[in-house]
C-alpha positions in Angstrom: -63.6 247.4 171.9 -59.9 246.9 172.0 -60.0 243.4 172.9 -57.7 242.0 170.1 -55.7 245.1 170.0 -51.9 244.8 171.2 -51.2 247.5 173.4 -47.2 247.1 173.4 -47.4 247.8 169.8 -48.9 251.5 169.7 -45.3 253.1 170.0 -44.8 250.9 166.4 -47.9 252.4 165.4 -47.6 256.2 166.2 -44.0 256.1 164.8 -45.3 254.7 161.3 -47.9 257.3 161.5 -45.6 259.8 161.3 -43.7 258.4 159.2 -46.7 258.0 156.9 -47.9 261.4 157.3 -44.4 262.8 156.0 -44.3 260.5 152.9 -48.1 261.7 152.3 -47.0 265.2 152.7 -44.3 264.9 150.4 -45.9 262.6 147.7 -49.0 265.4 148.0 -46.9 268.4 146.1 -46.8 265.5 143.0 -50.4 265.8 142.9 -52.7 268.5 141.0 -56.4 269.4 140.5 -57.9 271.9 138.4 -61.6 273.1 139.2 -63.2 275.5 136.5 -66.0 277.8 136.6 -68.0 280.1 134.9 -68.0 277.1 131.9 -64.2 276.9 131.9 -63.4 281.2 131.4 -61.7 280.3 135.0 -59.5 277.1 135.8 -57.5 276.9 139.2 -54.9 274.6 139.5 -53.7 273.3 143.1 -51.3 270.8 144.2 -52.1 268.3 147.2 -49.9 270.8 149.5 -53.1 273.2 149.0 -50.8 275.5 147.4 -52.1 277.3 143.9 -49.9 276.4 141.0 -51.7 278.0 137.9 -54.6 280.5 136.8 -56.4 280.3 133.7 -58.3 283.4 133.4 -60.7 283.9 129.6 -59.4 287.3 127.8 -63.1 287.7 127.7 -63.3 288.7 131.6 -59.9 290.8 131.7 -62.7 293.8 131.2 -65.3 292.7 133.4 -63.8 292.6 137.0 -66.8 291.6 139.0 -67.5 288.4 137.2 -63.1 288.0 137.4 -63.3 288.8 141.2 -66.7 286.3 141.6 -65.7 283.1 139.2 -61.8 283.5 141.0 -63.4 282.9 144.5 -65.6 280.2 143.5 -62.6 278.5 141.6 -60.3 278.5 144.2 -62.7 277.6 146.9 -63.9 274.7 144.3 -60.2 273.3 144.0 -59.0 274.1 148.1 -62.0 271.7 148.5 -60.6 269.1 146.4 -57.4 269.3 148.0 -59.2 269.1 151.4 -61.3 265.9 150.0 -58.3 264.2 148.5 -56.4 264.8 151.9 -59.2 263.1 153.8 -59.3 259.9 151.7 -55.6 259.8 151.6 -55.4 259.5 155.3 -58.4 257.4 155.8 -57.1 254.8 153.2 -53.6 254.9 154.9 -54.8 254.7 158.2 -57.0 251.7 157.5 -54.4 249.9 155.7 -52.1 250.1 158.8 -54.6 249.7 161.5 -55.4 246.2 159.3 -58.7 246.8 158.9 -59.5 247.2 162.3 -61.0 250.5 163.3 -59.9 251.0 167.2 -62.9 253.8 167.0 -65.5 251.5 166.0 -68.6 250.9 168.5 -68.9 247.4 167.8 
């Protein structure tokens, strides 16, 4: 599996790992998604740091708190999932990029 996989060269690796990871962490606040529900009377906005930035609530549903409370959850949980997705992809990308293509968990 790690047949063409230079062993002296994993302290390299781990330290531009890190490395990596703190750029990604950093470059991550720069990024925002918005998920909506209940047709857009709800929008959540979220930066890559999973922190939430904005909250676009309808006037319609200021009297109506069940709906708020209900359309709120399912927002947020919508966009925190975004932020988890986009996390993912990031590091996978990375990862691949400095690995060179080679996946060291592969079973071939």
């Amino acid at each position: 599996m790690f047949k063409d996989f230079d062993m002296s060269k994993m302290g390299e690796m781990v330290q531009e790992l890190q490395s990596k990871a703190k750029e990604m962490e950093e470059q991550a606040k720069n990024i925002t998604m918005t998920a909506k529900a209940g047709g857009g009377m709800v929008e959540v906005t979220a930066n890559g740091a999973n922190e939430i930035i904005d909250i676009m609530i309808d006037d319609s549903l200021l009297e109506d708190k069940s709906s708020l409370q209900i359309l709120l959850i399912s927002a947020i949980n919508d966009v925190l999932k975004m932020v988890e997705d986009n996390k993912k992809s990031q590091a996978m990308s990375n990862f691949g990029g400095m690995m060179g293509g080679m996946n060291p968990f592969s079973m071939k």
